[in-house]
N, C-alpha and C positions, 0 to 999 in steps of 0.2 A: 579334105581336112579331117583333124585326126586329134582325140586326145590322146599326149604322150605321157604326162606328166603332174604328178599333184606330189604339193609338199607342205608339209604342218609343220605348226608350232603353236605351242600350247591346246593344244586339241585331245581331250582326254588320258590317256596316258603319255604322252609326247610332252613335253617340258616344253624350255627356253632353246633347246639344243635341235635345231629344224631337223625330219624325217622326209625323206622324200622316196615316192615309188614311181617308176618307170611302167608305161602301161604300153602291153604290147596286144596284138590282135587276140592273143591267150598269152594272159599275166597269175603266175599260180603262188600263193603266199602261203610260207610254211613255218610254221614255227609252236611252241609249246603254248599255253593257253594263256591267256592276261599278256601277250607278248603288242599286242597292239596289229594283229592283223584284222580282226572287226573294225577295228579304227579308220583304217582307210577306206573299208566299202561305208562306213558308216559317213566321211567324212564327205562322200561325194554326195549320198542320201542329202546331208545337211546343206553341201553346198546348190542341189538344185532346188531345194526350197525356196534359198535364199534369192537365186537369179531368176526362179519362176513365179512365186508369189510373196519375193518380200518378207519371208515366215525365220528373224533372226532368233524366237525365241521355241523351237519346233519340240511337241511331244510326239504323236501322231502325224505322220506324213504320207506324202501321197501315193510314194513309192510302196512305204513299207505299212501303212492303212494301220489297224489295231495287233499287228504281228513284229511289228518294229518301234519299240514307243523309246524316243533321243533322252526322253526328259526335261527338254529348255534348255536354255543356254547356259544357264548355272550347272547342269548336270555333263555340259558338253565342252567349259575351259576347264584348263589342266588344274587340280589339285581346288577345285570348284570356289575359285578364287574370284570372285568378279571385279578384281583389280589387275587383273590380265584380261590381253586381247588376243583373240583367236587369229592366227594369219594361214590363209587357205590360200594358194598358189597354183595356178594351172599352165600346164604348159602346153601352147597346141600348134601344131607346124601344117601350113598351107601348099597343098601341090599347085593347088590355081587360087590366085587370089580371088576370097569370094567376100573381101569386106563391102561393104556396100556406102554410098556416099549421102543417100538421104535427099539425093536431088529431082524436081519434077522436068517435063520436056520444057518448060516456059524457064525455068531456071537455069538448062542448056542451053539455051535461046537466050541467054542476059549473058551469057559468060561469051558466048561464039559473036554477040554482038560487041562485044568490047574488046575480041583479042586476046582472051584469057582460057590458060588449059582447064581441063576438066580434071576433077581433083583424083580419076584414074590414074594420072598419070605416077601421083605420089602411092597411093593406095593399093596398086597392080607391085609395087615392088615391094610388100609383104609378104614374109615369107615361115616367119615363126611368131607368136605371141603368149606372153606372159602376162598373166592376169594376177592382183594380189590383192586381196581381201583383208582387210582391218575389222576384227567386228570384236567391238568390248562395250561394257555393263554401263550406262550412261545414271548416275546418279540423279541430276536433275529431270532427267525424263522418265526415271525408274524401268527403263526396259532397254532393252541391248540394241545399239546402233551402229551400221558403218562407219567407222571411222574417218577411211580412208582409203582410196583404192586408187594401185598406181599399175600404169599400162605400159611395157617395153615390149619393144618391136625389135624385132633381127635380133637379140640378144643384147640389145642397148635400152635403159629405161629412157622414156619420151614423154611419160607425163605422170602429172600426180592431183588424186581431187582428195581434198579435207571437208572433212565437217568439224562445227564447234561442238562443244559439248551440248548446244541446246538445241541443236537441229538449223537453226534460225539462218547460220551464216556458210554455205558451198560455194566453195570456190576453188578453182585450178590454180593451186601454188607451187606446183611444178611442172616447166616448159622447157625440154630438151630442144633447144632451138637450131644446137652446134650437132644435131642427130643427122646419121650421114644420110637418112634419109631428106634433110632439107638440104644440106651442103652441094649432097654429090647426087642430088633427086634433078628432075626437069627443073628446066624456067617456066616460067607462068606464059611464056606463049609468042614473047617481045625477044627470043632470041639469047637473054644474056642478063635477064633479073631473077634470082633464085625467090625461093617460097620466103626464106628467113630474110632476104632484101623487103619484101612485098611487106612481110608482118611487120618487120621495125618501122617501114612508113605507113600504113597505114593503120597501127596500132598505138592507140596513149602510152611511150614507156613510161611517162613519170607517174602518169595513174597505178602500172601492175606494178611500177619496184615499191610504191609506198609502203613501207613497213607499218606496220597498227604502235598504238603509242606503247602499249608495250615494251615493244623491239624495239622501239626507238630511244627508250628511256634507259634498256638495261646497253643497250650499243653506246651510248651518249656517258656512259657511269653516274646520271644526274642524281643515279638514288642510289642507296646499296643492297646489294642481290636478298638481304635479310627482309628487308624490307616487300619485297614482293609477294604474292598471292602464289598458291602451287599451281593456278591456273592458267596464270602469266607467263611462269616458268614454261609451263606446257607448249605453251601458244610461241614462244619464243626458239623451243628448241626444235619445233616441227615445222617451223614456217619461215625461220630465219636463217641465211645464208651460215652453214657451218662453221664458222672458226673456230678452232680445236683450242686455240690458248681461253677462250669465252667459253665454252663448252666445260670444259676443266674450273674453272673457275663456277658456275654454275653447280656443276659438280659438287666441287668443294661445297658450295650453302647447303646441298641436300644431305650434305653426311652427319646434318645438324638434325634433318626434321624423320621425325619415327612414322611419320605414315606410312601408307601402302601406295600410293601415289607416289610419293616423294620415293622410295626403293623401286619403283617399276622405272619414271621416267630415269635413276641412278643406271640401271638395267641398258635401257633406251638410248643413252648418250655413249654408253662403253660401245653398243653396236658401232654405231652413226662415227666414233673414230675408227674404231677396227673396220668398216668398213671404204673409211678416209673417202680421197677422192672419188672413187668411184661410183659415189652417191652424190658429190655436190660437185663439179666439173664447171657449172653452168648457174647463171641467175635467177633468181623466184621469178616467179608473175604471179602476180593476184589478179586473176580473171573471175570474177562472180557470175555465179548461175544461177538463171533464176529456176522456179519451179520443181523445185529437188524437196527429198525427204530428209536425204543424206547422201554420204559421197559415194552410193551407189547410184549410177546417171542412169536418167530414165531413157530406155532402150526403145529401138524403133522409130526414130528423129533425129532431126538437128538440134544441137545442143541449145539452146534459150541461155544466147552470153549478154551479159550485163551491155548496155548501149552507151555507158560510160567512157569503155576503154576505146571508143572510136575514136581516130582523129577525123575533123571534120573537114568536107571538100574541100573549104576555102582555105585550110590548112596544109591540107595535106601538099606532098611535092611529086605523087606520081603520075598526075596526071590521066588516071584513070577515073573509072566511073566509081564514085563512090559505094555504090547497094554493090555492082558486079564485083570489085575487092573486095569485100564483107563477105559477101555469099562464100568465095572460093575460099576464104579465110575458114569460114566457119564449116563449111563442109570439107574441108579434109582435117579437120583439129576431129569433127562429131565421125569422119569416117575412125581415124586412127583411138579414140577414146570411147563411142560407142560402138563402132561396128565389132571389136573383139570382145565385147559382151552380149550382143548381138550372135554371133558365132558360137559361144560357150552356152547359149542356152537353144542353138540349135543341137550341138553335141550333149548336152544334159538329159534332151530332149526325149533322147533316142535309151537312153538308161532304162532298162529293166531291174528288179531287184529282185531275182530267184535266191525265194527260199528251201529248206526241204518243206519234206511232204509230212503237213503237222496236221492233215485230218485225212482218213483214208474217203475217196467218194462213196458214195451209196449207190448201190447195185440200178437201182433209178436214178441217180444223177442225171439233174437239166441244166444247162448250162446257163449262166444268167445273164438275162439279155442285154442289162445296162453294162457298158464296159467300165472295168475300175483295174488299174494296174496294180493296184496292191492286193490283189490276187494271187499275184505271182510269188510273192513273199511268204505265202500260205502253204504255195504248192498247187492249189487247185486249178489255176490257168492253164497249166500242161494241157491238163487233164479233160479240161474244156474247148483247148483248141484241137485235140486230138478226135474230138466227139465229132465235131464238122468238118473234119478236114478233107481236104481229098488225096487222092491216089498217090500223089506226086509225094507231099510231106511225107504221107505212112510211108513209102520207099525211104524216102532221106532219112529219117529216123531209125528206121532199121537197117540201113547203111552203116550207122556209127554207134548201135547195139551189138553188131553182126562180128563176123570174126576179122572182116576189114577193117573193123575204125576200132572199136573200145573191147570187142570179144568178151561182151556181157553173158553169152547164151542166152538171152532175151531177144523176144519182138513181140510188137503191138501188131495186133489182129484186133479191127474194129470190125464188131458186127451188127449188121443197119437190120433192122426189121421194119415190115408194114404192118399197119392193121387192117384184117380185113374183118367184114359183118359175116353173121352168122349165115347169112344168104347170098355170098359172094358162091361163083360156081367152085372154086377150088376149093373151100370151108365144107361147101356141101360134098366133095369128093372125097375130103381126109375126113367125112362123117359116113362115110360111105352109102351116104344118100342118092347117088347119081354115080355112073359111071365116067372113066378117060374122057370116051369120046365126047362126050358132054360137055366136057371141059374145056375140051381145045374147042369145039364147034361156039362155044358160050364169045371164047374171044374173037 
């Protein structure tokens, strides 16, 4: 597995107009200065903050320690607006699929006892994944939160999580269900009921299509669009099935209101048709999650879905085992929505952030025992792995100094010394207190 791909918007010098850069095994970025090539290495710095401790507001980081300082998040959206959201985009392609499903042996053992596949069977046919990041300035909370993060698989989107603006409400309000991974993926095990059969029966639809009274009131025209909150507005055009004629018309009331709100979601609705169908194909579900911060899902698990949206045994018509449906439900929903977050902070993982060399060592340099990767930002980590290193690296190194790789006319020669005492026999030899033979007879 392989990062290919990151693309920004709104991310320091990068605007409304998405930048995207291709990453290959050696990816070399060239261009005059303030052009936005720091932006991107800066952009991945920020983004593994975010996937490994949660840090949306970062000065100092891990990578780049007191040698790299982001500034926060206010220093990191475009034109330091915190009426913009930052969207970070990665894109990563699997030779073996290595998403994982979150299942124990006793949870194999529920599903083999009822007839039902293992949620491999959807999950092994992953093959590319797109990850995308929402993170903007939350007024009520006074500190930047995810917004929103939507997950597509093979080059098709498959799901989307929301947060409100107060943290309080996550939920999955987008469910590619018509994705050919459910369509043209296995049956559950019975031969001939697909995964999207499985979900429509054992899932409450009238629970996930409820629209919030919002949506319901601007779809119903009971009030007139003046009338609404800009929050309502908000909640409506990100959560509610597209129609372009409603959308326009929405539109229209914001050409009224001068806020920064009111011209970002104006901004927001021009994408949502210029993007037309290809964003709304398919019907919402409102799936609630519990135990969230925000619509960054906590990684490492199955997802904690709301016990609402069940249909219950005596309801339902598949005739299966109610917990064993659930389980396979929710462990390929947490493989396909957590496992690619899962994945992107094992690829983060692996990020070094070499800087130049902004302190030269000291003729005595010791190398320091506690490890801290933002060393390497410094320059000194080189310099310190080269100290203990053995034989093999010093070759490789001077492999790609030499006139074969880079034709620096450099190489490292490390030179090891011992200490000996004043009264070792060879000390006494180069003091010419004793003779050769002495010397070798001593060892």
């Amino acid at each position: 597995m392989k990062l290919d791909k990151i693309t920004l918007r709104n991310f320091k010098s990068i605007g409304a107009d998405e930048q995207s850069a291709i990453l290959a095994p050696i990816t070399l970025l060239f261009g005059p200065n303030s052009v936005g090539k720091s932006t991107i290495l800066q952009s991945l710095v920020f983004l593994r903050e975010i996937i490994e401790h949660r840090n949306l507001d970062p000065d100092k980081t891990e990578l780049g320690g007191e040698w790299l300082d982001l500034g926060g998040f206010l220093n990191l959206v475009h034109g330091r607006d915190p009426g913009k959201a930052i969207e970070l985009k990665t894109g990563i392609s699997l030779s073996n699929s290595s998403i994982k499903d979150y299942l124990n042996d006793s949870d194999y053992l529920l599903l083999d006892e009822n007839g039902l596949s293992h949620p491999e069977e959807w999950l092994n046919q992953v093959k590319g994944i797109d990850v995308t990041l929402f993170i903007a300035w939350s007024e009520q909370l006074e500190h930047p939160q995810i917004d929103r993060c939507e997950i597509s698989i093979n080059g098709e989107l498959l799901g989307g999580i929301t947060s409100s603006k107060d943290g309080k409400q996550i939920h999955i309000d987008t469910l590619n269900m018509k994705h050919e991974l459910f369509l043209n993926g296995s049956d559950i095990g019975d031969g001939e009921t697909k995964f999207t059969d499985l979900f429509e029966q054992v899932v409450d639809n009238v629970r996930i299509r409820q629209p919030r009274m919002a949506i319901d009131n601007i779809l119903s025209n009971t009030r007139p669009l003046r009338d609404f909150k800009q929050s309502e507005l908000d909640e409506f055009v990100e959560t509610a099935d597209h129609d372009v004629d409603m959308l326009r018309k929405v539109q229209s009331e914001l050409e009224f209101r001068s806020t920064r709100s009111a011209h970002n979601l104006r901004i927001r609705i021009d994408r949502i048709i210029e993007e037309g169908s290809e964003v709304k194909d398919f019907e919402n579900k409102y799936i609630g999650l519990l135990g969230q911060k925000d619509a960054l899902v906590n990684t490492g698990g199955l997802l904690q879905i709301d016990s609402d949206i069940w249909v219950h045994e005596s309801q339902a018509e598949t005739g299966l085992n109610e917990q064993s449906a659930q389980l396979l439900i929710t462990s390929v929903l947490s493989g396909l929505l957590v496992g690619p977050l899962d994945i992107l902070s094992t690829l983060l993982n692996r990020l070094t952030y070499i800087g130049p060399l902004r302190d030269l060592p000291q003729r005595d340099m010791t190398p320091q025992l506690s490890p801290d990767k933002s060393r390497w930002a410094k320059g000194l980590a080189a310099w310190e792995l080269l100290f203990n290193a053995e034989n093999k690296l010093i070759d490789e190194v001077n492999k790609w100094l030499g006139d074969k790789g880079l034709d620096t006319g450099y190489e490292v020669i490390v030179n090891k010394y011992r200490e000996l005492g004043i009264e070792h026999p060879l000390m006494m030899y180069l003091s010419k207190e004793i003779d050769a033979d002495c010397v070798f007879w001593s060892f």
